[in-house]
N, C-alpha and C positions, 0 to 999 in steps of 0.2 A: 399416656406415652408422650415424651419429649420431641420435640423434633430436633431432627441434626441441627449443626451448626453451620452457619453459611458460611464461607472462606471468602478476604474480602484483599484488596492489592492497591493503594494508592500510588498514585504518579505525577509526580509534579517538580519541575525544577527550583519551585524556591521553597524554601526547610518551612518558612512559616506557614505556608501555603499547606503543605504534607501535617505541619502542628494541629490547624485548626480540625481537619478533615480527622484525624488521631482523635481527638480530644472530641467529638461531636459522636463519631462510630464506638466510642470506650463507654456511653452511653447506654448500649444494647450490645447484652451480655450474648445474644444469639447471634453475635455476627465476631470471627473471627481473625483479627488483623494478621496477616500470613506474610507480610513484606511491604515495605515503603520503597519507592524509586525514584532517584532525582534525576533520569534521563532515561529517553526511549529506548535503549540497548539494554541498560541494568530492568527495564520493562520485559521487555522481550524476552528475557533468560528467564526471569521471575515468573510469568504467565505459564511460559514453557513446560516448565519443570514442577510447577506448584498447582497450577490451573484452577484458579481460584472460581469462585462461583459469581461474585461482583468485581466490577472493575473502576474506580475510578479516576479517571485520565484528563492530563492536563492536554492541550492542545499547540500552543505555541511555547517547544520547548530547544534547545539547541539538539543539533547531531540529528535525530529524527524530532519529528513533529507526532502528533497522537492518531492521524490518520493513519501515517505510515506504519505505528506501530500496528495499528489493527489489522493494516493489509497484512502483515508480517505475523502477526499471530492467531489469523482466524479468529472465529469467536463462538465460545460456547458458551458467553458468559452475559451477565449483564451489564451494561455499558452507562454508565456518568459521567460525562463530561463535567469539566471544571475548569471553565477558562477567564480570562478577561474582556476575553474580546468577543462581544455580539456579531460579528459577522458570520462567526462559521457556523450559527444555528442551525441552518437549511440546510446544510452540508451532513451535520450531525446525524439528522433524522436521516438522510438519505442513507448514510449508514447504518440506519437501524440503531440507533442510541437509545437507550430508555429513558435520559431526561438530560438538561442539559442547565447546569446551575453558572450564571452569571456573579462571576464575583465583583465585589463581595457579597457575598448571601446569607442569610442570618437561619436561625437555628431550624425555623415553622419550614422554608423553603428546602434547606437540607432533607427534614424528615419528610417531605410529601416525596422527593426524589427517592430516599432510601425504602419508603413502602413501596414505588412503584418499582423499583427494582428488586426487592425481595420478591416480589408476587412474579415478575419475569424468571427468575431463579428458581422458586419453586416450582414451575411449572416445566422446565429444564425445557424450555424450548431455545435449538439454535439462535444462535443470532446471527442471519448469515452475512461477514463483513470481506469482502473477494477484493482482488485486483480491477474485475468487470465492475463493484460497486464503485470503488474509487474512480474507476472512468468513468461511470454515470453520471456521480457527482461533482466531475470535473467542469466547472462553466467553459460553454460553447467561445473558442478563439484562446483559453490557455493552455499551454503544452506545457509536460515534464520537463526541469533541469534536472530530475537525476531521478533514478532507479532504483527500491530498495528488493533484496532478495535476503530470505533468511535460511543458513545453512546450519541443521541444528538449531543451536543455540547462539550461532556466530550469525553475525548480519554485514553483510556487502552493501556499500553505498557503487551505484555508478553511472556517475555524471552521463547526460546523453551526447554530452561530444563524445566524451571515450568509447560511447559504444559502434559497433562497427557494424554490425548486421544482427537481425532478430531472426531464431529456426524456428517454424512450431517442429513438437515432438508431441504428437500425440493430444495427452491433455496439455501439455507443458509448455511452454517454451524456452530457448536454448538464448540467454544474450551474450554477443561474445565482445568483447572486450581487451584489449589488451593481450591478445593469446589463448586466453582464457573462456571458456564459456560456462556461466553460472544460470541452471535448472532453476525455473518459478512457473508454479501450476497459475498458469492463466492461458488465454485464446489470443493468437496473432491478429485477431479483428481489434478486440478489445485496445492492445497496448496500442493497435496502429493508431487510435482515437486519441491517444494523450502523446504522441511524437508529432514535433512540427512537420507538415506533410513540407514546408520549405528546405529541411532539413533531408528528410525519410521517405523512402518509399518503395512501395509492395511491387519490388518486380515479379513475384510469382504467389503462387497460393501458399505456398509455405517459408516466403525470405521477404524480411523490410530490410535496404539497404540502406546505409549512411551514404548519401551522395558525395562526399568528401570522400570516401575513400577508393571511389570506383577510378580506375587508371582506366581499363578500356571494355570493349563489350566486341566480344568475337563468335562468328560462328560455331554451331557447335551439332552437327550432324543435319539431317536434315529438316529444313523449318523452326531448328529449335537453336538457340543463342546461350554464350555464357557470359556471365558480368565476371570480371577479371580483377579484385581489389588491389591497394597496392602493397599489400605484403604479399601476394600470391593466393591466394584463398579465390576459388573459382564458385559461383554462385548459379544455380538456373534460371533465366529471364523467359517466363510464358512468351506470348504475341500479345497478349493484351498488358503484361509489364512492360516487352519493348517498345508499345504504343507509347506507354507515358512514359519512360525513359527517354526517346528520342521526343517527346514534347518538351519534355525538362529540358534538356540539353540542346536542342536545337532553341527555345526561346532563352538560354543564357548565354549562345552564340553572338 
């Protein structure tokens, strides 16, 4: 008996890059090319919709990056990296990658990667790649310039100045923006760990606010306070959010 065919998705912004990666997997007949991608959006829809069984992803690419696409796509797949740059190795594994090929890499180094990820594939174990991974894998002292969230098949970039406050919903949370608020399953601890705490901060168990936007902070029945933004949007402030609200404010006094 035959074994299926493994379904396979490369992604990389430059054509030759996508060429060689073509030409090396045309190799073995048991692995089938399902989609090429030359940006993490045409990634994200491809995964989406085809959800291929290997993946391999470039890392430093315009519009998203190859982290972002993973946050953005989960992962039930096996993961290869294919980048230029040796820095994001550590980052990789953190995310659970199954190999990580430094270009350029020659044919012997391709095939030790694509065995180790056929044997991750047949084994159909998760590969679990979250929002909380990417903030693990965040080094200690750098914060996000922007946000991705994926609706569908559509994906929202948005920057952390435009964002104006973070809701948890449950498993979810709520970032709102511009009027708008865009749903992404992750934990309000987590995201608080990749916002500049100079910027952001946890006035209550369920609201990080943009300190840019707070106009004023008013009573609001007994012992309990609201933060007042300035389009009008009223927020809840625990005792121990108005603790550090009035430490912030009182030491930019």
């Amino acid at each position: 008996m035959t074994e299926s065919k493994l379904t396979a998705v490369i992604v990389d912004d430059e054509e030759l890059a996508r060429a060689v990666l073509h030409e090396m997997l045309s190799h073995h007949s048991e692995i089938e090319l399902i989609a090429e991608c030359a940006n993490g959006f045409e990634a994200v829809k491809a995964v989406t919709e085809r959800k291929p069984d290997l993946l391999f992803l470039d890392i430093q690419m315009p519009k998203l990056d190859g982290f972002e696409v993973l946050e953005l796509i989960g992962s039930d797949m096996a993961i290869v990296f294919a980048t230029a740059y040796d820095q994001y190795a550590l980052k990789a594994f953190d995310v659970h990658a199954v190999d990580y090929l430094l270009k350029p890499y020659g044919a012997d180094r391709f095939e030790a990667a694509l065995a180790r990820a056929k044997e991750r594939a047949r084994e159909k174990k998760p590969t679990p790649v979250s929002a909380e991974l990417r903030a693990a894998a965040t080094a200690p002292g750098q914060y996000a310039d922007r946000l991705v969230v994926r609706d569908g098949t559509n994906v929202h970039i948005i920057p952390t100045a435009k964002l104006d406050f973070v809701e948890a919903q449950d498993d979810y949370i709520a970032l709102a923006s511009k009027g708008a608020k865009h749903l992404k399953q992750q934990t309000i601890s987590s995201i608080e760990t990749v916002l500049d705490p100079k910027q952001f901060l946890r006035i209550h168990r369920s609201y990080i606010v943009n300190l840019d936007r707070v106009a004023k902070v008013e009573p609001y029945g007994k012992d309990s306070r609201v933060a007042i933004l300035q389009d009008g949007t009223k927020l809840p402030v625990s005792r121990s959010g108005y603790a550090r609200l009035r430490e912030v404010l009182d030491g930019g006094a």
